[in-house]
C-alpha positions as CSV (number, residue, x, y, z in Angstrom):
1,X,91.3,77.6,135.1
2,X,92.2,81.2,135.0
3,X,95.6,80.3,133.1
4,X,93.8,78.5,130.7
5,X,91.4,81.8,129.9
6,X,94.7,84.0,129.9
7,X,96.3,81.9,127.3
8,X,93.3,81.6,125.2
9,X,93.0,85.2,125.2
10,X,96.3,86.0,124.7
11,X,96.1,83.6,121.4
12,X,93.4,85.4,120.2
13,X,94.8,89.0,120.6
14,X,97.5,87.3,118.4
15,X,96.0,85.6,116.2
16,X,94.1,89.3,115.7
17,X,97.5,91.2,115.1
18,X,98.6,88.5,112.3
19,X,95.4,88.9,110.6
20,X,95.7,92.0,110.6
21,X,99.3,92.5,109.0
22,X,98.4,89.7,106.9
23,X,95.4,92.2,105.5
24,X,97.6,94.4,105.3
25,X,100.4,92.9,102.9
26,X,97.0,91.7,101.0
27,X,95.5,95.4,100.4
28,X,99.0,96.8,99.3
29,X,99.0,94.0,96.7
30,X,95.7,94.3,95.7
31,X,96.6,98.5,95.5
32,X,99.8,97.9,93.0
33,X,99.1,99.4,89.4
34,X,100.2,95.8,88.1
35,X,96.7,94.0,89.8
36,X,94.8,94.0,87.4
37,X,92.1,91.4,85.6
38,X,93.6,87.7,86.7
39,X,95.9,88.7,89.1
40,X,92.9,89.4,91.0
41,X,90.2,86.8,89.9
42,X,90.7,83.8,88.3
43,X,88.5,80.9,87.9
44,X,91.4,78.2,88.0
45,X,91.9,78.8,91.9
46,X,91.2,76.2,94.9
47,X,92.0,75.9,98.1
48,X,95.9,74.1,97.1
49,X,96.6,76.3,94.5
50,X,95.9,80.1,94.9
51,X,96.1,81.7,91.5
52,X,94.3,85.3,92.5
53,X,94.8,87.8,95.4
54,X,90.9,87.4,95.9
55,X,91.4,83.8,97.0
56,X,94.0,84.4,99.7
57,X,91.5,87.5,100.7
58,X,88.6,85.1,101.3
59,X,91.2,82.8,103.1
60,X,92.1,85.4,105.0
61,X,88.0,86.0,106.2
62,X,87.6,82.5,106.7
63,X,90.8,82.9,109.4
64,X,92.2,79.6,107.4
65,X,95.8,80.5,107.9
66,X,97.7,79.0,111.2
67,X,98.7,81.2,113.5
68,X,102.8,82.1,114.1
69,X,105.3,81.4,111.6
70,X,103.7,78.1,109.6
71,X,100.6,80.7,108.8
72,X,103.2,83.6,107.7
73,X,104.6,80.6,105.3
74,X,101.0,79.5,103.9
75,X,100.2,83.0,103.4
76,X,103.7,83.6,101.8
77,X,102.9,80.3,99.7
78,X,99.3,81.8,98.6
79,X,100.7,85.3,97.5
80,X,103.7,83.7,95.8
81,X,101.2,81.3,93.7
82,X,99.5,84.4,92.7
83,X,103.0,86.8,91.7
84,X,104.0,82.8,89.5
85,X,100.9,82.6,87.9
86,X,101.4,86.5,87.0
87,X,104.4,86.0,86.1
88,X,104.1,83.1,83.5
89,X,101.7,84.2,81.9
């Protein structure tokens, strides 16, 4: 029983850390002269296809992302929706 609490907690204090560099990444995006008007709202997001940083921020509250490496590559995915949309347009 007590292994099962140590894991758990030991997930958690994980999953904390990669929140927290996720947050991280997120405010030095949001900070970047270039951030501006749609790159940080747009209507057209949903939950497949993040268009704005302020998206992935509230999917970053919500704790959506996985933890380890498949929730680094969703995060990446999110931020490199945004930076394509940006980009195209």
């Amino acid at each position: 029983m007590g292994d099962d609490a140590a894991a758990d907690a030991e997930r958690e204090k994980r999953k904390r850390k990669q929140f927290k560099r996720m947050g991280k990444v997120l405010a030095h995006a949001w900070q970047l002269d270039e951030s501006t008007g749609y790159f940080q709202e747009d209507a057209q997001s949903t939950t497949d296809n993040v268009y704005c940083l302020q998206v992935v921020g509230q999917k970053l509250d919500e704790k959506s992302y996985r933890l380890g490496r498949h929730g680094w590559e969703d995060f990446a995915r999110d931020l490199g929706g945004v930076y394509t949309r940006h980009i195209q347009r």
